[in-house]
C-alpha positions in Angstrom: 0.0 -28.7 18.7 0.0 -28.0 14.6 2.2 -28.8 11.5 5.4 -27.0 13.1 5.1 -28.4 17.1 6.1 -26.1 19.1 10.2 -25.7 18.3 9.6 -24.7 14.8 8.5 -21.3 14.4 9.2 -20.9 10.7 8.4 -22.4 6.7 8.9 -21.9 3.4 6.7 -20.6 1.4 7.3 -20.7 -2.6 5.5 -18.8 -5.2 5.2 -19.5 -8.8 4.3 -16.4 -10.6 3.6 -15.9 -14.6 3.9 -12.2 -14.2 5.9 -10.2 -11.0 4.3 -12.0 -7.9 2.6 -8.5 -6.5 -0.5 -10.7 -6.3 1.0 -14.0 -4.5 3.4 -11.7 -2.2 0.4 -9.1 -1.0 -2.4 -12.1 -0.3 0.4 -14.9 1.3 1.7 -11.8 3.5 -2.1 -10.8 4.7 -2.3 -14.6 6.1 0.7 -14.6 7.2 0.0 -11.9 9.3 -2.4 -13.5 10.9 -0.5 -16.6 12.4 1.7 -14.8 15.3 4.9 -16.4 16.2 5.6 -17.7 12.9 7.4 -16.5 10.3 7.5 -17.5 6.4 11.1 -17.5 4.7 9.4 -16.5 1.0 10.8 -17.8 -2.1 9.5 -15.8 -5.1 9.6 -17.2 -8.8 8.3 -14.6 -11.2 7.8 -14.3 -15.0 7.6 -18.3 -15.0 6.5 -19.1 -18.5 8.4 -21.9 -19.5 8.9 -25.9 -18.2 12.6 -24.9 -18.0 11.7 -21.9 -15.9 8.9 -23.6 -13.6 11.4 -26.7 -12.9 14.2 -24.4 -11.6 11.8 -23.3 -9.5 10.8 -27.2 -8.9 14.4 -27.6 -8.0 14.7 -25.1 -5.0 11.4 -26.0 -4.3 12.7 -29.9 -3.7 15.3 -28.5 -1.0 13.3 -26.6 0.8 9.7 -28.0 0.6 7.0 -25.7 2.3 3.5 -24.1 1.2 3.8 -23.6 -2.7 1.0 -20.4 -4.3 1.3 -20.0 -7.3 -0.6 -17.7 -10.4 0.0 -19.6 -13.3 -2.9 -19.9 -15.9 -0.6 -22.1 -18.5 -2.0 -25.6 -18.0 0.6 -27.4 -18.9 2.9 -25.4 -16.5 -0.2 -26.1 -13.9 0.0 -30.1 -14.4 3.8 -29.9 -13.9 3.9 -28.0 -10.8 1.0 -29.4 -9.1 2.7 -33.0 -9.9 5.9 -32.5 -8.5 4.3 -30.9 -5.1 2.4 -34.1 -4.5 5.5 -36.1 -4.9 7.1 -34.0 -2.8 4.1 -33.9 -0.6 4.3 -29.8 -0.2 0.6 -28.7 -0.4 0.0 -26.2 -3.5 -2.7 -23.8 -4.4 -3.8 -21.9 -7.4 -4.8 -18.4 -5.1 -6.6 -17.2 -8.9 -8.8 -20.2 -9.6 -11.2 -19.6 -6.9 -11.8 -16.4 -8.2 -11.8 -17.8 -11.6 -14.2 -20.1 -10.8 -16.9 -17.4 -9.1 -16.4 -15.0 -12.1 -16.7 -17.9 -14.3 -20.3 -19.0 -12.5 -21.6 -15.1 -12.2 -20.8 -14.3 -16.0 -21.1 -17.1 -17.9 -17.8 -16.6 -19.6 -14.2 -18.4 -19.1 -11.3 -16.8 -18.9 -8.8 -15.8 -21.5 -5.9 -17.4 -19.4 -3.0 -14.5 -20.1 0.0 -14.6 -18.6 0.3 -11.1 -16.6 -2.9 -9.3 -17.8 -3.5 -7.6 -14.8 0.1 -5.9 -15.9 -1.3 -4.6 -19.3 -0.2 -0.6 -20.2 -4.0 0.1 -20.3 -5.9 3.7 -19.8 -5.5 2.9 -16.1 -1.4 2.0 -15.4 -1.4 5.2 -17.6 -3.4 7.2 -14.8 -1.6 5.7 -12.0 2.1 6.9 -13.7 0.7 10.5 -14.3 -0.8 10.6 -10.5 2.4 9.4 -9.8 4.7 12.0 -11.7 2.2 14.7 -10.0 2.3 12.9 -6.4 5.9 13.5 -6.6 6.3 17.2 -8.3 4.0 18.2 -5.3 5.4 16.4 -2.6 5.9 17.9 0.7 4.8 22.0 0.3 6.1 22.2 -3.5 4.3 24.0 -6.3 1.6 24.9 -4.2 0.7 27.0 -7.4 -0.4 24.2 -8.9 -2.8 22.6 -6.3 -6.1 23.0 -7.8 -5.3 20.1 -10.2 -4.7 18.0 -7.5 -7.7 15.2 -6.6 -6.4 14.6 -2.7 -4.3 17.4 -1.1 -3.1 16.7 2.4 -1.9 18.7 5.3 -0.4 17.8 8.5 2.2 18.3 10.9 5.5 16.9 10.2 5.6 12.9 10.4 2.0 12.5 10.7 3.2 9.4 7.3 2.0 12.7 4.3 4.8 11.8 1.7 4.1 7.6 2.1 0.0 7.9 2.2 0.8 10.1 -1.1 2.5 7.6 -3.1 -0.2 5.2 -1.9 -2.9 6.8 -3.5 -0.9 7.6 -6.7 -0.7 4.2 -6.6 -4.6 3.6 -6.9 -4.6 6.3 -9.5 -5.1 9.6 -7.3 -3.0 12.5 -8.0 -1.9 13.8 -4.6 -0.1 16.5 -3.2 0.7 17.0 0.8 1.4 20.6 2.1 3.8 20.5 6.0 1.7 22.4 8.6 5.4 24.4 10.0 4.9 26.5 12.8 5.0 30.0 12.6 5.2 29.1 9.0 1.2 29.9 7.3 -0.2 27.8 4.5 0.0 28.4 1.0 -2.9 31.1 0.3 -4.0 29.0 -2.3 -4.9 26.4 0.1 -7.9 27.9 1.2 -8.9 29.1 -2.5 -9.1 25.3 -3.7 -12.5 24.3 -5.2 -12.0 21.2 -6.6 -9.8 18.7 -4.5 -10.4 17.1 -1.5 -8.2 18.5 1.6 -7.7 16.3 4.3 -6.0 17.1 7.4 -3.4 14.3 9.4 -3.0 14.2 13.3 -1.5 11.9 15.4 -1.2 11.7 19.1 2.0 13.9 20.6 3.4 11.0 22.4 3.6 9.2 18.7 5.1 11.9 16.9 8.0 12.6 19.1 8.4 8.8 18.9 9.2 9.2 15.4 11.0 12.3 15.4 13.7 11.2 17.9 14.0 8.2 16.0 14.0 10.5 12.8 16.9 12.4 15.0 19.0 9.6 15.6 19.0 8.4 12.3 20.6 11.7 11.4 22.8 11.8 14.7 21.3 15.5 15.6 20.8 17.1 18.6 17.9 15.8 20.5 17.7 19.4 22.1 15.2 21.0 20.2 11.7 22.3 20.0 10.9 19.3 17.4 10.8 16.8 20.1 9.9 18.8 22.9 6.5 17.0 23.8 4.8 20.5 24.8 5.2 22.3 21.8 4.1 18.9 20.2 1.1 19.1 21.6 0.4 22.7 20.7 1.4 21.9 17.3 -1.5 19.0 17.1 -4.0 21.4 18.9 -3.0 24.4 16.0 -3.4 21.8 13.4 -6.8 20.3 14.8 -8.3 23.7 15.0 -7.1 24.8 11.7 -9.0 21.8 10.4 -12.1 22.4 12.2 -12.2 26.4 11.1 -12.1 25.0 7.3 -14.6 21.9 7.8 -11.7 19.7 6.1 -12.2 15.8 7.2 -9.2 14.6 9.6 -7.9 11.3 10.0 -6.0 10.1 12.8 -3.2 7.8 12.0 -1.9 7.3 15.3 -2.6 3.2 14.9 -3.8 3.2 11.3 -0.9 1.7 8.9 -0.6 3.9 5.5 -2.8 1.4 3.9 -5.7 1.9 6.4 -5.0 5.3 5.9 -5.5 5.6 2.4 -8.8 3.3 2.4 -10.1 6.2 4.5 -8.9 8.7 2.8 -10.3 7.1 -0.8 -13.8 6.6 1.0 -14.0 10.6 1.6 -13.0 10.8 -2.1 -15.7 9.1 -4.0 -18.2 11.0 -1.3 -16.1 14.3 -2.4 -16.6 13.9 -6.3 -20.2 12.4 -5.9 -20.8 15.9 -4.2 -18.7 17.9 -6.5 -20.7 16.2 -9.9 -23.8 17.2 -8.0 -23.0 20.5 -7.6 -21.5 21.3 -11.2 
């Protein structure tokens, strides 16, 4: 029947972070996912770098005992936390020192065991902030002048999820812009002139995307009556953008079912194949 029986259909789960708790959040989430029907109440300690900071967290940890993850690479901190857990007999879990270990074995090397290094202002948090600054500049259709210095530019209808799989990439380092396919509205000229980014083209399936736009519509309490939801000119407006896409030869992804992360991965496979190409050719 499992740890919970079948009443309890939630626990806490506490992690103990030296830096912001990106890492201990994103991983405990993806498992989560994976257990249906029960939910984790998350209790997040970040920047713990002190024994007055880590037994606060002990504290609220106490009341509320659960699954404890935690990213700490202070051993003293380590031994302190990992010793109150047993008393308290909440399991606890070091989600790094797996890794640690396999780097450790491969490269013959230990680690340097600083707090937050993955949060260093390095060459590449620099790229991801200046993909970012562009991202935004040329978010939905603006300064189309300025596409060619774009890596990833992106067209599709409206919510086919351009302005959130943007802000992805710019995340991972990709400057990215995303140009609305309107219609009776044509694309920027320059569009078809571009010789160094990648264009992809978003669809989704009509039914979807007048799913979203009524919601979209109610959120903003307009008039449902309108060509935007009608699921004819929906269609038509897919069918445009699919053949427009087919004409050029630009790669399409369909995100009816993807999530914006799925998405992305997609779209970040086509780019490395894209500048593999484009170094070949220069």
């Amino acid at each position: 029947m499992g740890l919970f029986g079948m009443t309890r259909s939630y626990f806490h789960l506490h992690l103990v972070s030296d830096a912001t708790g990106e890492t201990l959040i994103a991983v405990s989430r993806a498992v989560a996912a994976q257990y249906q029907g029960v939910a984790s109440i998350e209790h997040v300690y970040p920047f713990v770098r002190s024994l007055a900071q880590l037994n606060r967290a002990i504290t609220e940890i106490e009341a509320a005992p659960g699954v404890v993850l935690y990213t700490l690479v202070d051993n003293q901190l380590i031994g302190r936390l990992e010793d109150a857990c047993h008393v308290i007999s909440s399991p606890c879990l070091s989600v790094l020192q797996p890794i640690f270990s396999l780097f450790q074995a491969y490269l013959g090397t230990v680690s340097i065991s600083r707090p937050g290094a993955q949060h260093m202002l390095n060459a590449d948090y620099f790229k991801r902030i200046d993909a970012l600054n562009f991202t935004m500049l040329h978010d939905d259709g603006q300064l189309p002048e300025n596409l060619e210095q774009a890596d990833v530019v992106l067209l599709g209808i409206s919510r086919t999820s351009k302005t959130p799989t943007s802000i992805y990439l710019a995340n991972r380092g990709i400057k990215t812009a995303n140009v609305p396919m309107v219609p009776n509205v044509s694309l920027p000229s320059s569009i078809l002139e571009l010789q160094t980014p990648l264009i992809v083209g978003l669809v989704a399936s009509a039914e979807r995307i007048v799913q979203i736009r009524q919601n979209r519509l109610l959120a903003l309490n307009a008039d449902q009556e309108t060509s935007y939801v009608d699921r004819m000119a929906v269609a038509e407006e897919v069918a445009f953008s699919r053949r427009l896409y087919a004409q050029n030869g630009w790669p399409v992804i369909d995100v009816t079912r993807r999530s914006i992360e799925e998405t992305a991965a997609a779209i970040i496979d086509l780019y490395k194949e894209h500048k593999l190409k484009f170094i070949a050719q220069s």
